[in-house]
C-alpha positions in Angstrom: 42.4 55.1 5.7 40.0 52.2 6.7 37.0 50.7 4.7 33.7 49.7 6.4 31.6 47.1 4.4 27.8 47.3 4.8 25.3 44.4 3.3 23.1 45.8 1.7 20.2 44.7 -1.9 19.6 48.3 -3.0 22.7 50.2 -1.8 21.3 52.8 0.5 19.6 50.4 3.6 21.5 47.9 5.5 20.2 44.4 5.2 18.7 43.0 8.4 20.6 39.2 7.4 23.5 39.5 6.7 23.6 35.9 4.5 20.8 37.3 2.4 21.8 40.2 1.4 23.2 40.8 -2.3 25.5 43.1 -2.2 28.3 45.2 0.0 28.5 48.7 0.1 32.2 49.6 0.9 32.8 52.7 2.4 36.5 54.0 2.4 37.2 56.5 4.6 40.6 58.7 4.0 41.7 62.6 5.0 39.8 63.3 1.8 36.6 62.5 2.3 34.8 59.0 2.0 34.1 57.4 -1.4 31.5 54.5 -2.0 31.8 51.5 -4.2 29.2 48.9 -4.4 30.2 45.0 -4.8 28.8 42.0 -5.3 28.7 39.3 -2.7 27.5 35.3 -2.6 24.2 35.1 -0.5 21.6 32.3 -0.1 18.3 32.4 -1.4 15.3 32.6 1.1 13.1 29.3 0.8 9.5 30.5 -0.6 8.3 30.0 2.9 10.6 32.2 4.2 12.6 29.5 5.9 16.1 29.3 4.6 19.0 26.3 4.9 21.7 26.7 7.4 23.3 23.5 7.9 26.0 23.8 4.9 27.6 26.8 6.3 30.6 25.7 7.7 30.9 22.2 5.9 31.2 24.2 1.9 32.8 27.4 3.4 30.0 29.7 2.4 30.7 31.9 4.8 34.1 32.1 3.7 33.2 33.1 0.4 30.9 35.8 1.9 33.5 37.6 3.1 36.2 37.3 0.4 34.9 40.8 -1.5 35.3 42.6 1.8 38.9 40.7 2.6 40.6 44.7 2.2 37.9 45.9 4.9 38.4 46.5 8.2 34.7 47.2 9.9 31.7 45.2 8.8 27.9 47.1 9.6 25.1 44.7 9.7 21.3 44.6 10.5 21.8 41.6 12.0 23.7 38.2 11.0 23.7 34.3 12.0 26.5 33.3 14.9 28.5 31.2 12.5 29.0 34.3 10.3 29.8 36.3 13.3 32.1 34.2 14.5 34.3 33.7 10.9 34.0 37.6 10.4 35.0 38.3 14.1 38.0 35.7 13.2 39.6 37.7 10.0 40.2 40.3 11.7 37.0 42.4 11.0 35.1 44.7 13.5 31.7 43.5 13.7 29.0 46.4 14.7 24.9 44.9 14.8 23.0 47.7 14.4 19.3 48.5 14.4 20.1 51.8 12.1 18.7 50.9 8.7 20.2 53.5 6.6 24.1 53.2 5.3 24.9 57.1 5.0 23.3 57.8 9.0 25.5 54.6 10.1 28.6 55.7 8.5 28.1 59.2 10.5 27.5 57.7 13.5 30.6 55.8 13.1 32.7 58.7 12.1 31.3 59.8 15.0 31.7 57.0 17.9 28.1 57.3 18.0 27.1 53.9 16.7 26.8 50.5 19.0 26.8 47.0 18.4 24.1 45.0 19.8 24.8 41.6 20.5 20.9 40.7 20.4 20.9 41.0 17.1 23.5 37.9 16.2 20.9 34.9 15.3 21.1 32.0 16.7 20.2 28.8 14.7 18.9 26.0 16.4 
């Protein structure tokens, strides 16, 4: 069995940041087939200019908390996602695949399938 977490705000596209984004979908995988579950999961708020804070991150452990719903999964699918995220999900344990494939059911083939790639262009780097 392994479950794949996918960030997601209406549970069927993957979100393109992974802070944003208000949800997980949790795919879990067995012999049987796969079964979805949707969860909730802490995000910050986009500034109304589109700009949004990322200078608390690692001094209030947000991104720790990001990742607490998903702590029983093993494979996290994002859009894309800053490289402090990256890095805290990378250390849990957690397979992290970037990918430009917006919908969560094509993904999750692709991944059943070794078909889908990370792409390390798509870590965002805050200055």
């Amino acid at each position: 069995m392994i479950k794949i977490a996918f960030p997601t705000d209406d549970g069927e596209t993957i979100s393109r940041h992974f802070g944003q984004a208000q949800y997980y979908v949790v795919a879990q995988i067995t012999e049987s087939g796969v079964a979805l579950e949707q969860r909730p999961k802490p995000h910050h708020q986009a500034h109304e200019e589109g700009h949004h804070e990322h200078s608390n991150h690692s001094k209030n452990g947000f991104g720790q908390k990001m990742l607490e719903p998903i702590s029983d999964c093993q494979v996290l699918i994002s859009g894309g996602m800053g490289q402090p995220a990256y890095q805290h999900a990378i250390s849990k344990g957690l397979q992290v695949i970037l990918s430009g494939e917006k919908d969560i059911t094509a993904a999750l083939e692709a991944y059943r399938t070794g078909k889908l790639e990370s792409d390390p262009r798509r870590i965002h780097h805050h200055h």
